[in-house]
Structure formats: structure tokens, C-alpha cells
C-alpha positions as CSV (number, residue, x, y, z in Angstrom):
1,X,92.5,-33.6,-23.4
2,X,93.9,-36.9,-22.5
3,X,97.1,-35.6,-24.0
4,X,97.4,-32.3,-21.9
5,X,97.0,-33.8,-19.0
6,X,99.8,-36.3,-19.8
7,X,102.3,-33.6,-20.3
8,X,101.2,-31.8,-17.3
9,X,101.4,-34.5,-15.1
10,X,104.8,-35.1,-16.9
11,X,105.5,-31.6,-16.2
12,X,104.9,-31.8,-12.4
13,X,106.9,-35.2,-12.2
14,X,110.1,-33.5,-13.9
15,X,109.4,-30.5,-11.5
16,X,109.7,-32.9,-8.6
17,X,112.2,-34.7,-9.4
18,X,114.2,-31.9,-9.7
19,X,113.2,-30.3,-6.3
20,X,114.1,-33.5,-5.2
21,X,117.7,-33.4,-6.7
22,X,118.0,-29.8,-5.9
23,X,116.5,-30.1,-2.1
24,X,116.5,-33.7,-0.4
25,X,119.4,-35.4,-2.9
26,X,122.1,-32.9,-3.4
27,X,125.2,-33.4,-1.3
28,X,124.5,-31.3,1.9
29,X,128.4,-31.1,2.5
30,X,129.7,-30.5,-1.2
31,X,130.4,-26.6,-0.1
32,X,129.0,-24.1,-3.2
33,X,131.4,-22.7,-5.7
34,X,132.7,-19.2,-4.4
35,X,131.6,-20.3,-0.4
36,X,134.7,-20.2,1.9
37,X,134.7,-21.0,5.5
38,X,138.1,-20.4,7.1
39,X,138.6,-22.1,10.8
40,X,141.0,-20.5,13.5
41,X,143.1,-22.6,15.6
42,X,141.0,-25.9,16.8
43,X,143.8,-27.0,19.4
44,X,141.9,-26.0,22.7
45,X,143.0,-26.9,27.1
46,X,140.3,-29.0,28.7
47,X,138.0,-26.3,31.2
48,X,138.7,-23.4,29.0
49,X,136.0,-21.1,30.2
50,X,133.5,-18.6,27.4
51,X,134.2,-20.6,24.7
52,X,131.5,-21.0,21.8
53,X,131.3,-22.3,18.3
54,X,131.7,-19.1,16.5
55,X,135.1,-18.7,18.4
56,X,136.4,-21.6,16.0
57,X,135.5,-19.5,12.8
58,X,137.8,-17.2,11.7
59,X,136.0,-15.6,8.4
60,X,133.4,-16.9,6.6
61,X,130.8,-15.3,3.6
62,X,128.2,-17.4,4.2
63,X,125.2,-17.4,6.3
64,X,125.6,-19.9,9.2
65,X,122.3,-20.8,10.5
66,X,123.4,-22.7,13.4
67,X,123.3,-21.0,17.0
68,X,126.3,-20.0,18.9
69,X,126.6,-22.8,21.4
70,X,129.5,-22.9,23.8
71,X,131.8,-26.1,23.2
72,X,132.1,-29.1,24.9
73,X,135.7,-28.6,26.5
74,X,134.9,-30.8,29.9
75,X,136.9,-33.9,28.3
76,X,140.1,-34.9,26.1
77,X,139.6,-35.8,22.6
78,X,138.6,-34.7,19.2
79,X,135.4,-33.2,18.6
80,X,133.4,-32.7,15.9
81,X,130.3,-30.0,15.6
82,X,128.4,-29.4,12.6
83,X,127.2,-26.5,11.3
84,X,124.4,-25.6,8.8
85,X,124.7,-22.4,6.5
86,X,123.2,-20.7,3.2
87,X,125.1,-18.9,0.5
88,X,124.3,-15.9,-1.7
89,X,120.8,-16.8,-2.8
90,X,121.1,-20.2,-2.9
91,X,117.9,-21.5,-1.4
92,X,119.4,-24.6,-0.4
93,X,121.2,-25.3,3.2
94,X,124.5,-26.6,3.5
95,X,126.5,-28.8,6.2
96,X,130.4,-28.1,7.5
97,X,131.8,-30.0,9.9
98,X,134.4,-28.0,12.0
99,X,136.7,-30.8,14.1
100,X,139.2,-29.3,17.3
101,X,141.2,-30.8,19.3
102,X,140.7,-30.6,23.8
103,X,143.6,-31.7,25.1
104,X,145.2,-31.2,29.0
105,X,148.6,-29.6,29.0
106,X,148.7,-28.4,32.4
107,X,150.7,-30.5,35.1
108,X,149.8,-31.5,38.3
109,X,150.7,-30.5,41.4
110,X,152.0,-31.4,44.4
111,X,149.5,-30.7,46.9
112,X,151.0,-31.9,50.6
113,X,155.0,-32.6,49.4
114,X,157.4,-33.9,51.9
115,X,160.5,-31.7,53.3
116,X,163.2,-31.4,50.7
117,X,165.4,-33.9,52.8
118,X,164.7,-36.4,55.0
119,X,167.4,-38.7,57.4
120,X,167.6,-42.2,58.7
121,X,170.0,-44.8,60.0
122,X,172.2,-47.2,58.4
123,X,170.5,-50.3,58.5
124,X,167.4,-49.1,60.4
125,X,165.3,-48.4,57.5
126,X,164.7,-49.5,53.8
127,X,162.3,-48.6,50.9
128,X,159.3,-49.8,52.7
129,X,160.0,-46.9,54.7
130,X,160.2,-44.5,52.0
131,X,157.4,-46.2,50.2
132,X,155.5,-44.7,53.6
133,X,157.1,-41.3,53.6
134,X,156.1,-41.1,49.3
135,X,152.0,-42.4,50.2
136,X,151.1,-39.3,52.9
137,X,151.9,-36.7,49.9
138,X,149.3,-35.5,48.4
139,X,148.7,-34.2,44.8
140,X,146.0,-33.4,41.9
141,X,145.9,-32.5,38.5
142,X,143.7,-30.1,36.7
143,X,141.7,-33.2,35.1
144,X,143.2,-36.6,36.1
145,X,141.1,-38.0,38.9
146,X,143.9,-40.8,39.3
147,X,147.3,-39.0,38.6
148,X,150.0,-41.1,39.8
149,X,153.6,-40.8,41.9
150,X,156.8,-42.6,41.8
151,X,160.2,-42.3,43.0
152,X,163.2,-42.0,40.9
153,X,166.6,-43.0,42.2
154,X,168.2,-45.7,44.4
155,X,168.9,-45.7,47.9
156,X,171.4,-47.7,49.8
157,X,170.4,-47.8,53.3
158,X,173.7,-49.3,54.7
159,X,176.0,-47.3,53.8
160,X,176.4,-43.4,54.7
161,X,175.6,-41.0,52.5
162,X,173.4,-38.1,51.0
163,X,171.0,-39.8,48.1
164,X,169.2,-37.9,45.4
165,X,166.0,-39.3,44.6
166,X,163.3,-37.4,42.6
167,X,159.2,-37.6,43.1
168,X,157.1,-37.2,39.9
169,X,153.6,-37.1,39.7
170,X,152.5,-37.9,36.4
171,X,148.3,-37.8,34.9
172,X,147.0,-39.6,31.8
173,X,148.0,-36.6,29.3
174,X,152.0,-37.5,30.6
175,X,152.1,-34.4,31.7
176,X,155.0,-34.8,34.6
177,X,155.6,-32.6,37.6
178,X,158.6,-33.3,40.1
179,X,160.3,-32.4,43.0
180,X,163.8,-33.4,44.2
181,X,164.4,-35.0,47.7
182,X,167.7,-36.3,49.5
183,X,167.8,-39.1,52.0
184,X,171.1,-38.8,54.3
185,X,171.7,-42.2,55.7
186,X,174.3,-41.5,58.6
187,X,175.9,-43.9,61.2
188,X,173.8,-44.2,64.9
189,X,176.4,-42.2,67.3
190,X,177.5,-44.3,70.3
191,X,175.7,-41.9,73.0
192,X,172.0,-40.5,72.2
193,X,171.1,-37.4,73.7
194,X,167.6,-36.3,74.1
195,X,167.8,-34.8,70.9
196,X,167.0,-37.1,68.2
197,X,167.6,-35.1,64.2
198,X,166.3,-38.5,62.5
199,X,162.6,-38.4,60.8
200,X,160.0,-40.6,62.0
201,X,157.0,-42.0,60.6
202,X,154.9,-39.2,62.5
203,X,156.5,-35.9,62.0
204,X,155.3,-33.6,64.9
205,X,154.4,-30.0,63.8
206,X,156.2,-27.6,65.8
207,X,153.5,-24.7,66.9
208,X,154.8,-22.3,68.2
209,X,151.8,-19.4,68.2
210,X,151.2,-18.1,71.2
211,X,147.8,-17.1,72.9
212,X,146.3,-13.9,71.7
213,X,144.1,-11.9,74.2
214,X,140.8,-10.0,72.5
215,X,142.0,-7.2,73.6
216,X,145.2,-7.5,71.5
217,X,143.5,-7.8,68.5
218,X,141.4,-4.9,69.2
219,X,144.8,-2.8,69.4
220,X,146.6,-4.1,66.9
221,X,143.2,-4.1,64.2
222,X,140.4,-2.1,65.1
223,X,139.8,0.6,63.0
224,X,136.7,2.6,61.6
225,X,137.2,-0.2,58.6
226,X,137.0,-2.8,60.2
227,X,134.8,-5.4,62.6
228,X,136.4,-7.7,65.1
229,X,134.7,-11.1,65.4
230,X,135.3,-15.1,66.2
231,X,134.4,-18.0,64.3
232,X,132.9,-21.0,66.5
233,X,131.7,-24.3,66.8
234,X,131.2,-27.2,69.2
235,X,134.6,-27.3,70.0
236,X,134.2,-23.9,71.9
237,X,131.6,-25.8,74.4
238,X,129.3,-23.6,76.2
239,X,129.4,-19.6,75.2
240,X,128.8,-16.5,77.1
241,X,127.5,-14.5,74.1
242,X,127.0,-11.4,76.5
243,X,130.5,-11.5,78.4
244,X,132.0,-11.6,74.1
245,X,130.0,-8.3,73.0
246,X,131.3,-6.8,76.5
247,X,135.0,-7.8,75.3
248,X,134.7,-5.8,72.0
249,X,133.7,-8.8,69.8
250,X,130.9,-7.5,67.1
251,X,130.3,-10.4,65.3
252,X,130.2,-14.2,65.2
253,X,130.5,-16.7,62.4
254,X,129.0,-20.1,63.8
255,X,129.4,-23.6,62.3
256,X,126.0,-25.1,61.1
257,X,126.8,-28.4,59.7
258,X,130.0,-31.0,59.2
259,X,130.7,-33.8,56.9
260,X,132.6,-36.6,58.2
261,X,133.5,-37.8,55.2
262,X,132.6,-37.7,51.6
263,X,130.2,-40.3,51.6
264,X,128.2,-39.3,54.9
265,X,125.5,-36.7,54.4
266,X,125.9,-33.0,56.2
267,X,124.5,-33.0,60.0
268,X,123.9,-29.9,62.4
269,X,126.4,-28.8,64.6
270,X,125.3,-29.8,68.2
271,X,126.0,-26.5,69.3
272,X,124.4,-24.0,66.3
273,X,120.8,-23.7,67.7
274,X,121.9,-22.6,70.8
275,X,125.0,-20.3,69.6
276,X,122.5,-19.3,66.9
277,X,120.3,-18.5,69.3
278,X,122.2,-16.3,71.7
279,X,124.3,-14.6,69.4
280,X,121.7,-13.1,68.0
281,X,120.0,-12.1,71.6
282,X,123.5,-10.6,72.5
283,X,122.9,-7.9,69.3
284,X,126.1,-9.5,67.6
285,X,126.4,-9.9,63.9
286,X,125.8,-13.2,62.8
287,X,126.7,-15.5,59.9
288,X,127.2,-19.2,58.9
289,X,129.0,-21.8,57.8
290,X,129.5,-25.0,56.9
291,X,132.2,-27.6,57.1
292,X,131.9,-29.8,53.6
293,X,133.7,-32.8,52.4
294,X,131.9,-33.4,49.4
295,X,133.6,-34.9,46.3
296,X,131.1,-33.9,43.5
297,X,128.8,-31.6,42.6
298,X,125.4,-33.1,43.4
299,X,126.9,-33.1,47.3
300,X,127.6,-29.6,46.9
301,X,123.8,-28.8,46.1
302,X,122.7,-31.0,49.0
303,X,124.8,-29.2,51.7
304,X,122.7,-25.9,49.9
305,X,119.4,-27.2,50.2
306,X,120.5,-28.5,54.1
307,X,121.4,-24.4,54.8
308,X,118.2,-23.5,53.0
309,X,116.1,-25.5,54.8
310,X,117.7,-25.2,57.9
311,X,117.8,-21.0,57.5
312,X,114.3,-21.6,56.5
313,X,114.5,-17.8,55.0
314,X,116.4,-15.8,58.4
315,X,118.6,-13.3,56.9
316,X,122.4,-13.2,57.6
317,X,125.1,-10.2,57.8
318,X,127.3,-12.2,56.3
319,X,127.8,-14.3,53.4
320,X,127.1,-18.3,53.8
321,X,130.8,-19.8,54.0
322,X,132.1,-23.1,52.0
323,X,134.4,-24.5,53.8
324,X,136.5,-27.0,52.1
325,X,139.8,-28.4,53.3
326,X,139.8,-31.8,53.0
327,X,143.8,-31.8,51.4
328,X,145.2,-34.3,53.6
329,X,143.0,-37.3,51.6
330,X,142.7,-35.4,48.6
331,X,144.0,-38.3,46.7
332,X,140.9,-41.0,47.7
333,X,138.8,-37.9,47.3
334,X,138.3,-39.5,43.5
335,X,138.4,-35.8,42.1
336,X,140.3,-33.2,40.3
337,X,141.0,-29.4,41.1
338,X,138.8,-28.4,38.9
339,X,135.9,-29.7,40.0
340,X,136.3,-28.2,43.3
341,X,135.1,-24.6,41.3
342,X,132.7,-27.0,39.9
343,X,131.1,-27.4,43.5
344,X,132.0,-24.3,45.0
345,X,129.9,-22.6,41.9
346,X,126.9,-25.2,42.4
347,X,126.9,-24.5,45.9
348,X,126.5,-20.9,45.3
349,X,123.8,-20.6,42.4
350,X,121.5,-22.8,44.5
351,X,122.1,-20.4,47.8
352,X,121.7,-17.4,44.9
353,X,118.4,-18.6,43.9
354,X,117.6,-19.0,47.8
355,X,118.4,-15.4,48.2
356,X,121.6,-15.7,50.0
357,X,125.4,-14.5,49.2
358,X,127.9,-16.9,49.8
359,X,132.0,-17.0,50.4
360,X,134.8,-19.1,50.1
361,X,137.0,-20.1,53.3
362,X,140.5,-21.3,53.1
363,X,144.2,-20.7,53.7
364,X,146.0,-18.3,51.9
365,X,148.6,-21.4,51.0
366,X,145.7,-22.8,49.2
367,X,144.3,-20.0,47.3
368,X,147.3,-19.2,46.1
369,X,148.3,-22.9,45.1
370,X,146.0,-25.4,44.4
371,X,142.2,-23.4,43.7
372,X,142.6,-22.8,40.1
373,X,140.2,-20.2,39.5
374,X,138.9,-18.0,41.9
375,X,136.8,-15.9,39.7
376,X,134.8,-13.2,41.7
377,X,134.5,-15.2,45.0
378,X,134.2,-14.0,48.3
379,X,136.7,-14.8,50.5
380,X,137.4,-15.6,53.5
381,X,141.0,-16.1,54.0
382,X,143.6,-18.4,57.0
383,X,146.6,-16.7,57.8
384,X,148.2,-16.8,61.2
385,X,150.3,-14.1,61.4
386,X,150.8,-10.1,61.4
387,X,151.0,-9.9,57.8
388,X,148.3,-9.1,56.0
389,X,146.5,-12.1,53.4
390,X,148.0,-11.8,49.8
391,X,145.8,-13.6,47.4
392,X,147.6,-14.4,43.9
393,X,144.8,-13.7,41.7
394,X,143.2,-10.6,39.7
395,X,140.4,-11.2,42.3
396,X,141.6,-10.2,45.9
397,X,138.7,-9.5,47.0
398,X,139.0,-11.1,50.7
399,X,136.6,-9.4,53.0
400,X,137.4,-11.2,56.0
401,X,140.4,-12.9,58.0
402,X,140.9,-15.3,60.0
403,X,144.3,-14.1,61.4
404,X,144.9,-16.5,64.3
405,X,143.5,-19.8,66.3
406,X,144.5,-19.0,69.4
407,X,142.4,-16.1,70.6
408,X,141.5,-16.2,74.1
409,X,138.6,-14.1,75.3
410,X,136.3,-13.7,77.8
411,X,133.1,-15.7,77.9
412,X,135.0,-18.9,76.4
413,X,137.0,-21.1,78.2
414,X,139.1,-22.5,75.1
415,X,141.0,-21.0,72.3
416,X,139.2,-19.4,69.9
417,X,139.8,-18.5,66.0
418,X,139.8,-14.5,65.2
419,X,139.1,-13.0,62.5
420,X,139.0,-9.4,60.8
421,X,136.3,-7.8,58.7
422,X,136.6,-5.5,56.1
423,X,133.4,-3.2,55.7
424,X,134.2,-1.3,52.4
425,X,135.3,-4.3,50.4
């Protein structure tokens, strides 16, 4: 008896052991004879959107076991992901690494570049000057929060002459981006006239837009397509609401809050309750926005939650508006293009889940130049002048437009912005 159960317990030991070599020991990533796992291409851009792990497998005739999990593509480097499979009936499972590549290869861009030539002086300037000219441009790169600038060429500022010199914007991948400039230097004439052709520091923007009366832009763009409206703030001072309906105006988009900066939080307009208020006595369509400096997404979400609470769950006729134009100091902004989708998309799934549509303001210039990606957005597009707003993008689905600053009609006292809805888009 003794004997039996020595050679069973034997039995069971041998039996273990080998589950233990077959299960726990064996070498998880020694890939079974006849298994084959073939990977596509694993060189991938930073940001590329919808893709997952099974995008890296080109064929395999395994089972993989793992879940299709999008990859990390929000930073340079190599990655690694590991993957656990089965094959045939092997009851065993199986590890395979898969390693790719995310790198940046998109340059950056000039954001705010300086007029293709500027002039000065013999003698009256130097690079210190040029140095000033080179630090109000403003740039960004797709990922680099800190891409940098330099000038490339030599200047002699006392002697006469046309120099080349060439800006390059540069990010951490080296990818480069430049843009020539030439620097006349030309001898003071003897007698100045009023006119002066040399740059200053301050260059003065010429406007030359001239005031447009209400009932102009009812003429020129009222249609059974379209709504004409104003956009306003605290800037317009005090507002007869009922003198604008009587004008023709049928709607009214009215600033709720303003950043000052993008470390101060999002405050009321002084103005909005009241606007709010009697726009909405007046029977005019009403909708919001607000102006936003914020530099990261967690900013974004607060200046949702401050409409939220401050809507506290009044419906709109129009989408909420982002408005984001904060390009002049883009570069101590301590952000890349990207990331502005990154906020304008936060900003929007927490008004979603609040129940409210949103939109995206800015200038045509921008859109078409600097926002990246703008998916299925809502827009609300700048452009002062007679032509109508083309948007760059398989996405041109603008429903308003603000088509001038200038407006003048009656019931405010100062100029006004106008803008053009679109009701069937």
C-alpha cells in the first residue's frame, strides 16, 4: 500500500512539474513553431488621430488575446506594446512585443511674420533694432511648446544697400521653417517731407473700412437663407434692444465672460445680464459666447462649467462660441497648435454633456493657417469684406459670418460687429 501511494504521489509530482514547465516556466516570448506575426510599418507622426494596436499588425495566424487599444501617439520616442496570443491548440499563451516609432515631421509655422522688407537709416539703427523687429513675430509648431527663431545673414547699417537676411524657426525634431526678409539701409535725404517710408518700432495698421449702415447689410445679404444679426459686448455701452429689432436685426450673439490672461480665471461680462436680459424681451434670437485665453485643457473645461452654471439650463438659438485669439502672445502662451483642438474638443464634450451645441469663432486667416484640424466644428468665421468666407478644409461648414466691425445701427451709439446666418447649414 505504502508502495502505491509512493508512485502516485510520484506520479502527481512529475505531473506538476511538468505543468509547471509547460505553463509558469516555458519562455512566454519564444514564438511556437509554425506561428508568424508580420508587423506593418511602425514609423508613426506624433497626434495621428484613430490609430490602434491592430493597425500595426499586418497578418498574423494566431489568436491575439489582447484588446485593440488605440496607441500612445501624444509624444516622440519609441514605444513598445505587448501583446498576448494563442496558437493552433496550444493551450499555452504567448508574448510579442511590437516596438514603433512617433516621431514629429511637420514644421512650424510662422504665425504673425513681419513684412517681406523692412528700411532704416544709415547709422540710425543696428541689430538691437532688428533683434526688436524678429521678437513681435509670432510662431508655433505642431508639438514644440518652445520652438525657437534666429536670423541668418549680416547687416551693415552704415552703408546703403538692400541686405538679405533669412528668419528660421526651428522645434526640437530640427524641423526648420523660413522666410526671407531684406533690410534697405538708404542715406537720410537733406529735406524731410511729411512723408516718412522708414519702419518704426510701432507699425500703424492702415484701416481703411468704412462704416456700414444696417440697412446696407440688409440690401446687400438678406435673403430667405439667411438671418441678419450683431455680436456685442461691453464695449457697445448701453443697448436699445427694441430700436435693433425695429432696424431689421433678428438676432444677437452677446459676450458672457473674458479672460484677461491665461492665468486669471473667466469673469462675466459687466454688460450680459442686462443685454441678456433685453434681448430676449425684444423677441431677438439669442446666443453666447465667450472670450478665452486659456493655455491648457483643464482651463478649457472651467470656462464650460462657468457657461453651465451661469446658463444654469436656459436654452439658446445658437451654438455656445469659443473664442480664441490670443496669437499676438502665442509664444508665452507655453503651448502648441495642437493642443488648441485639444481645448476646443474639451470645451465642447463638457457643454455636450450639459446639453448645449457649441462653435468655433475665428478669422478666416486663422482657419485656414494655423488651426490644424478642424474636424466637424461649427464655425463661426472673421472676414471683413464682400467676399464670401473660404475655409481650407473638407469641413466648411461655417454657419455664420462676421463680415464687418464697423456696423452702425440704430439703438447703439458705437460701431458694432455684423454678422450673417446661414439657416440651412
Amino acid at each position: 500500500m505504502k508502495n502505491q501511494i509512493k508512485v502516485i504521489f510520484g506520479i502527481i509530482v512529475i505531473v506538476f512539474i511538468f505543468l509547471l514547465m509547460y505553463f509558469v516556466f516555458y519562455d512566454k516570448y519564444k514564438m511556437p513553431k509554425g506561428a508568424e506575426i508580420l508587423i506593418s510599418d511602425t514609423k508613426i507622426d506624433v497626434y495621428s488621430e484613430d490609430l490602434y494596436l491592430y493597425d500595426l499588425i499586418k497578418s498574423s495566424n494566431v489568436q491575439i488575446l489582447t484588446e485593440n487599444m488605440p496607441l500612445q501617439v501624444d509624444s516622440i520616442g519609441s514605444k513598445t506594446t505587448t501583446i498576448s496570443y494563442k496558437y493552433k491548440n496550444d493551450l499555452r499563451k504567448y508574448l510579442y512585443d511590437i516596438n514603433y516609432d512617433v516621431a514629429d515631421n511637420i514644421s512650424p509655422i510662422f504665425i504673425k511674420a513681419p513684412s517681406a522688407s523692412k528700411t532704416f537709416y544709415v547709422d540710425e539703427m543696428s541689430n538691437k533694432d532688428i533683434d526688436k523687429i524678429v521678437e513681435k513675430i509670432t510662431f508655433g509648431d505642431n508639438y514644440d511648446v518652445n520652438p525657437t527663431i534666429k536670423t541668418i545673414g549680416d547687416i551693415n547699417f552704415s552703408k546703403a544697400g538692400t541686405y538679405k537676411i533669412t528668419l528660421e524657426i526651428s522645434d526640437s525634431s530640427n524641423n526648420k521653417t523660413t522666410k526671407d526678409m531684406d533690410v534697405l539701409i538708404k542715406e537720410r535725404p537733406k529735406t524731410v517731407n511729411n512723408s516718412n517710408d522708414v519702419n518704426t518700432e510701432e507699425e500703424l495698421e492702415e484701416n481703411d473700412e468704412k462704416t456700414i449702415q444696417f440697412e446696407e447689410q440688409i440690401k446687400n445679404y438678406k435673403t430667405n437663407n439667411t438671418m441678419l444679426g450683431i455680436d456685442v459686448s461691453k464695449w457697445q455701452g448701453e443697448i436699445d434692444f427694441e430700436k435693433i429689432k425695429n432696424a431689421g436685426c433678428e438676432f444677437v450673439i452677446i459676450r458672457l465672460g473674458v479672460m484677461k490672461d491665461k492665468d486669471s480665471e473667466l469673469v462675466k461680462d459687466a454688460t450680459f445680464d442686462l443685454n441678456y436680459k433685453n434681448a430676449k424681451q425684444a423677441g431677438l434670437k439669442v446666443g453666447i459666447y465667450v472670450y478665452s485665453e486659456a493655455n491648457n485643457v483643464t482651463t478649457a473645461i472651467s470656462n464650460a462649467e462657468f457657461i453651465i452654471n451661469e446658463l444654469n439650463g436656459d436654452k439658446l438659438d445658437f451654438p455656445v462660441v469659443f473664442d480664441w485669439e490670443s496669437w499676438t502672445y502665442f509664444n508665452s502662451m507655453e503651448m502648441n497648435l495642437h493642443m488648441l483642438n485639444e481645448m476646443y474638443d474639451a470645451f465642447s464634450n463638457r457643454l455636450n454633456e450639459a446639453g448645449y451645441n457649441t462653435m468655433l469663432y475665428a478669422s478666416e486667416y486663422y482657419l485656414n493657417n494655423v488651426w490644424l484640424d478642424l474636424k466637424d466644428y461649427t464655425l463661426w468665421v472673421a472676414k471683413y469684406s464682400s467676399k464670401l468666407p473660404e475655409i481650407n478644409s473638407a469641413n466648411n461648414n461655417y454657419i455664420l459670418w462676421q463680415n464687418a466691425n464697423t456696423g452702425c445701427i440704430d439703438g447703439i451709439d458705437s460701431n458694432v460687429d455684423l454678422d450673417i446666418y446661414y439657416i440651412d447649414r
